[in-house]
Structures are given as C-alpha cells and as structure tokens.
C-alpha positions in Angstrom: -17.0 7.5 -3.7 -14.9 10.7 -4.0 -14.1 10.6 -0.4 -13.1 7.0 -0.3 -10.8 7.7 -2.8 -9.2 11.0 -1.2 -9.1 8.8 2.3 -6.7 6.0 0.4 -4.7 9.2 -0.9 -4.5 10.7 2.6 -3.0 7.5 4.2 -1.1 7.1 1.0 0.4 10.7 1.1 1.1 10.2 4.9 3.5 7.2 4.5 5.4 9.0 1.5 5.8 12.0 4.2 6.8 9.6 6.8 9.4 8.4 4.5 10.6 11.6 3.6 11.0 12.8 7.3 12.0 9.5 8.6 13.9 7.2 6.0 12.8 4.2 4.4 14.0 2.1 7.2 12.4 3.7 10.6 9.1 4.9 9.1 8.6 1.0 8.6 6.2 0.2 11.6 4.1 3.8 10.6 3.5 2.5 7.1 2.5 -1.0 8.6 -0.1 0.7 10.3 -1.2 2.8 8.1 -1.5 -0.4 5.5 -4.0 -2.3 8.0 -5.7 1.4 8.9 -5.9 1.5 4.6 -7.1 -2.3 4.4 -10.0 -1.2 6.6 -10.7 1.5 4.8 -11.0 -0.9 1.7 -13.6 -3.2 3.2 -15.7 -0.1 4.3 -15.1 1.7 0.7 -16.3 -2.1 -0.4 -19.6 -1.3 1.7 -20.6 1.7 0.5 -19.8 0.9 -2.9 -22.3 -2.0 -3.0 -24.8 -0.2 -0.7 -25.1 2.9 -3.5 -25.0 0.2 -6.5 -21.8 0.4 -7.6 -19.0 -2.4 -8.1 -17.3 -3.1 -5.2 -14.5 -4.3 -6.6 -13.8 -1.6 -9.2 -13.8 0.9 -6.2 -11.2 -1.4 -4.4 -9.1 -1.6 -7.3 -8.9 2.5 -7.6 -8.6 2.9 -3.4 -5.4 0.3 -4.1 -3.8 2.0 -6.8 -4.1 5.4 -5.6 -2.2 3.9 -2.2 0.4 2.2 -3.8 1.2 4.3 -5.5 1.5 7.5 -3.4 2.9 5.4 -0.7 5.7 3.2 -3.1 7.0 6.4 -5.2 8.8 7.5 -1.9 11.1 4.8 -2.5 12.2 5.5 -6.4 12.8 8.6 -5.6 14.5 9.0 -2.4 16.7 5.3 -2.0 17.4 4.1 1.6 21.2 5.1 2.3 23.8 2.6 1.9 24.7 3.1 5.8 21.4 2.9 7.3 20.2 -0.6 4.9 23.8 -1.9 5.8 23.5 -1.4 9.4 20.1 -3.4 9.3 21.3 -6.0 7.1 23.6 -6.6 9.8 21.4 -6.3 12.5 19.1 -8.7 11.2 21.6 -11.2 9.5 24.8 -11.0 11.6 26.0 -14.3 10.1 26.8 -12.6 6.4 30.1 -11.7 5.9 30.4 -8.0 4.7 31.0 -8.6 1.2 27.8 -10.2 0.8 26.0 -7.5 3.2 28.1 -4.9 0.5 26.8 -6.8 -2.7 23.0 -6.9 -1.1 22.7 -2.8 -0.6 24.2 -2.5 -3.9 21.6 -4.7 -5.4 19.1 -3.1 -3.5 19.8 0.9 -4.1 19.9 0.7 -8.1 17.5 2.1 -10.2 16.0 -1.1 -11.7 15.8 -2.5 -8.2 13.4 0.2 -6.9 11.3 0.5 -10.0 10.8 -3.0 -9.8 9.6 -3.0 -6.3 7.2 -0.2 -6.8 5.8 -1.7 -10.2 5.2 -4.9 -7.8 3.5 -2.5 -5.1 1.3 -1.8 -7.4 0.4 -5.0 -8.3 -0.2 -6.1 -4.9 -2.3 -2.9 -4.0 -4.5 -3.5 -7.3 -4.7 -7.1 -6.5 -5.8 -6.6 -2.3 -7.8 -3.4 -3.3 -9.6 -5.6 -5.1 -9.7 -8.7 -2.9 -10.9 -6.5 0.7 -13.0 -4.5 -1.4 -14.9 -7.8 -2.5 -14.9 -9.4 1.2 -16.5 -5.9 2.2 -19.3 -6.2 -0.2 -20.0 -9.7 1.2 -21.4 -8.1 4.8 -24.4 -5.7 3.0 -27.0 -6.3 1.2 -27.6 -3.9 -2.0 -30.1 -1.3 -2.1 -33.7 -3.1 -3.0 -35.9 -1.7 -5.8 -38.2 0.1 -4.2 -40.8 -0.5 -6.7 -40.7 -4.2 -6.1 -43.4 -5.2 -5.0 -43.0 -7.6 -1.3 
C-alpha cells in the first residue's frame, strides 16, 4: 500500500507547491481538483486494500492524513496577504463596509486562525479518508481462501 500512500503525498505535495507559487487565493480551483483527483484515489486505495486483505478503512484514514496535511501546512506557514484576501472579500461581498472587510482579514491572518483551520483539515481528511476508502471497499469482493473447498 506503499504506493497508495506516496500517490496521496504527491497530490498533497503538489497543492502546497501550487500554494507556494501561486497564493492561497488563485491556486484555489488547482487544489479543488486535485481534492476530487485525491478522493478518487481513496476509493481505489479502498480497493486494493480490501482485495490484498487489508482494512480498507485504516488505509483511507493514512491516504487522508498524509493529504491534509501536506496540502493544509501551506497555509500556517505562508498566510494569504492582507491585499489579495481583502480584494476577494470585496469581490465576493461588495455589500460590507470596509471596516468589517478590515476586521474579517484580520481575523483571518492570525496565528490561531490558521492553526485552527489546518487542525480542522485534518479532521476532515481523516474523517473522508476514511468514509471513500470504506465506499471503495463496497465494489470488490475479498480475496477467497483458496483452500475452501466450492
């Protein structure tokens, strides 16, 4: 299952690149991409977990961590700028007033903020790692005894 785990860190290394290269703000659609590509590779790592005898679920569970967390520690260590979340706060709520558009990006650029949201990314990529792992298992059958007798 080696492989299945280095896949979830490959698409989890990819978006912390993107980040990196990008910002936090435009390399959104390339990490909502990459989460679907890594929810596919879930189910399949689900698959092959149950086909060699192994818990589905407990596979899951790793392939999520390992994701979330490569792909959420961009954000605690490298903060959107105060500009660029600003400007979309605008963009995408014109009718706040700029004091409250000022008090949201402060909110939202402090420490505690961003380890908060990555201690919740984890959460969620244990808890779906576990869930699309599981719903993967349910389309194979495992291996059969091959001493049982038909």
């Amino acid at each position: 299952m080696k492989q299945w785990y280095g896949l979830a860190a490959t698409a989890g290394c990819i978006v912390l690149i993107t980040h990196f290269a990008l910002g936090s703000i435009t390399a959104s659609l390339i990490n909502e991409i990459l989460d679907l590509v890594m929810i596919g590779l879930v189910i399949a790592g689900g698959i092959r977990a149950k086909r060699a005898s192994m818990r589905p679920v407990g596979v899951g569970l790793v392939m999520g961590l390992i994701y979330a967390f490569l792909s959420g520690s961009g954000n605690v260590v490298n903060a959107p700028s105060s500009v660029q979340l600003s400007q979309a706060l605008h963009k995408e709520l014109p009718s706040l007033s700029q004091v409250e558009i000022h008090h949201m990006v402060a909110i939202s650029t402090s420490l505690g903020a961003r380890i908060a949201t990555f201690v919740v990314g984890l959460l969620v990529g244990l808890v779906m790692g576990m869930v699309f792992a599981w719903i993967g298992s349910l389309f194979t059958r495992p291996p059969q005894d091959r001493r049982q007798v038909v």
